[in-house]
N, C-alpha and C positions, 0 to 999 in steps of 0.2 A: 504494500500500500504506500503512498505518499509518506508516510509516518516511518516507514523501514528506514533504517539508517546501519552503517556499518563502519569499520575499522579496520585496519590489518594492522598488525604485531605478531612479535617473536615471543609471545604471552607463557609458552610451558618452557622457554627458554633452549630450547632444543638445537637454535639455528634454523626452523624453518619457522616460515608466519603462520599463524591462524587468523580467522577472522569474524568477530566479535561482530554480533550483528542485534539489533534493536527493533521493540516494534511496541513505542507506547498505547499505543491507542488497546493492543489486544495486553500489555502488561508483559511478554514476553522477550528475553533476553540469553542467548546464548553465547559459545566458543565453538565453534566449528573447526575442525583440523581436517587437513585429506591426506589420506593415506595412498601414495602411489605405489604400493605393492598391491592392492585388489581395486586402486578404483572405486575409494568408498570415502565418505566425510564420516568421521566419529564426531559426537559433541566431548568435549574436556571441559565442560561447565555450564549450567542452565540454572535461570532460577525461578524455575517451574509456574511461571506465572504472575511473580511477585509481584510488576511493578515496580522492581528496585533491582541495579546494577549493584551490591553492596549495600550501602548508606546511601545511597543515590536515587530518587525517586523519578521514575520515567516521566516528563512531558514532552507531547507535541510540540515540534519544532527545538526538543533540546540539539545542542552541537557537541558531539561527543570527536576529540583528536588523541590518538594515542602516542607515545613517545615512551622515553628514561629523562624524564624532568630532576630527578632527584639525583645528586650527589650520592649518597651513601648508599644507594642501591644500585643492582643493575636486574631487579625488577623492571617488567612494564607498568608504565601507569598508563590512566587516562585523565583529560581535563575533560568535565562535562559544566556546560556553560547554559543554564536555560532564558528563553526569551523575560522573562522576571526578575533577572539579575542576578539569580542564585550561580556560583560556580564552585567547584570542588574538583581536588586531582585526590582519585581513588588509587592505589598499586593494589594488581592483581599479584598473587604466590601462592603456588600449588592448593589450586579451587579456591582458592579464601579471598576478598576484597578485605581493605583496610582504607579508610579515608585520612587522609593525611594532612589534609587542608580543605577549610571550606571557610566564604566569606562573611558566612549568617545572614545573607540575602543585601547585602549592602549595596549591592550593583556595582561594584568593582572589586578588578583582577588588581591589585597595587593600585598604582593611579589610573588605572585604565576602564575609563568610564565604559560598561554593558550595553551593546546597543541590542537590538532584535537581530539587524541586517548583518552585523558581526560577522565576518568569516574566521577561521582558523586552519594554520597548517605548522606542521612541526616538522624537524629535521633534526638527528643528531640531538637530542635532547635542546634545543634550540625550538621555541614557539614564537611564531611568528601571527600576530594579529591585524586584521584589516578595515579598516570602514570602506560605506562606500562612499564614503567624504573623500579619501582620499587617503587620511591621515592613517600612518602604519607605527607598531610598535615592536620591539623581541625583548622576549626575555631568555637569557642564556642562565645555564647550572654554573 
């Protein structure tokens, strides 16, 4: 649906990616992995309906970017950013989320006022923030 949304990361650590895929509107939230020795996708994590990545509550139109944002880990996390100004970087480790950071709904990443239109993309642990003003931000580990 319009609502699906997804991710790729190296999430069980393995060196290949999986891909983290969402869908608020039915509450449902998986890890996907494919296995090329039979040509099959295993799931390596679901949370059977919850409505929640973690501590992370699914809405419509949320922006979810995955990376290694963190120093001290070489966990995946994700940064999930909702149109309401709420954002949080959850780390995934073998099935378990952990929230690490969240804003308490303040509408901003550091100084980086939340917009709806927000894009996001990450590189190397490296987040990179867009309006469509114009105006761009990074924040690096």
């Amino acid at each position: 649906s319009s609502s699906d949304g997804h991710t790729v990361a190296d999430f069980d650590g393995d060196g290949y990616d999986e891909i983290l895929f969402w869908n608020p509107g039915g509450g449902w939230a998986a890890i996907q992995k494919f296995n090329s020795n039979n040509n099959t996708w295993n799931t390596i994590w679901q949370n059977g309906g919850s409505g929640y990545i973690g501590g992370w509550q699914m809405n419509n139109g949320d922006k979810i970017v995955s990376g290694n944002f963190e120093t001290s880990s070489s966990n995946i996390d994700i940064l999930a950013v909702s149109s309401g100004g709420n954002a949080g970087i959850l780390t995934y480790n073998n099935g378990t989320w952990t929230t690490d950071w969240y804003n308490n709904g303040n509408q901003y990443i550091d100084n980086w006022g939340i917009n709806s239109d927000d894009k996001y993309q990450s590189l190397n642990g490296t987040l990179l923030f867009l309006q469509s003003s114009g105006m761009t931000k990074t924040y690096s580990k």
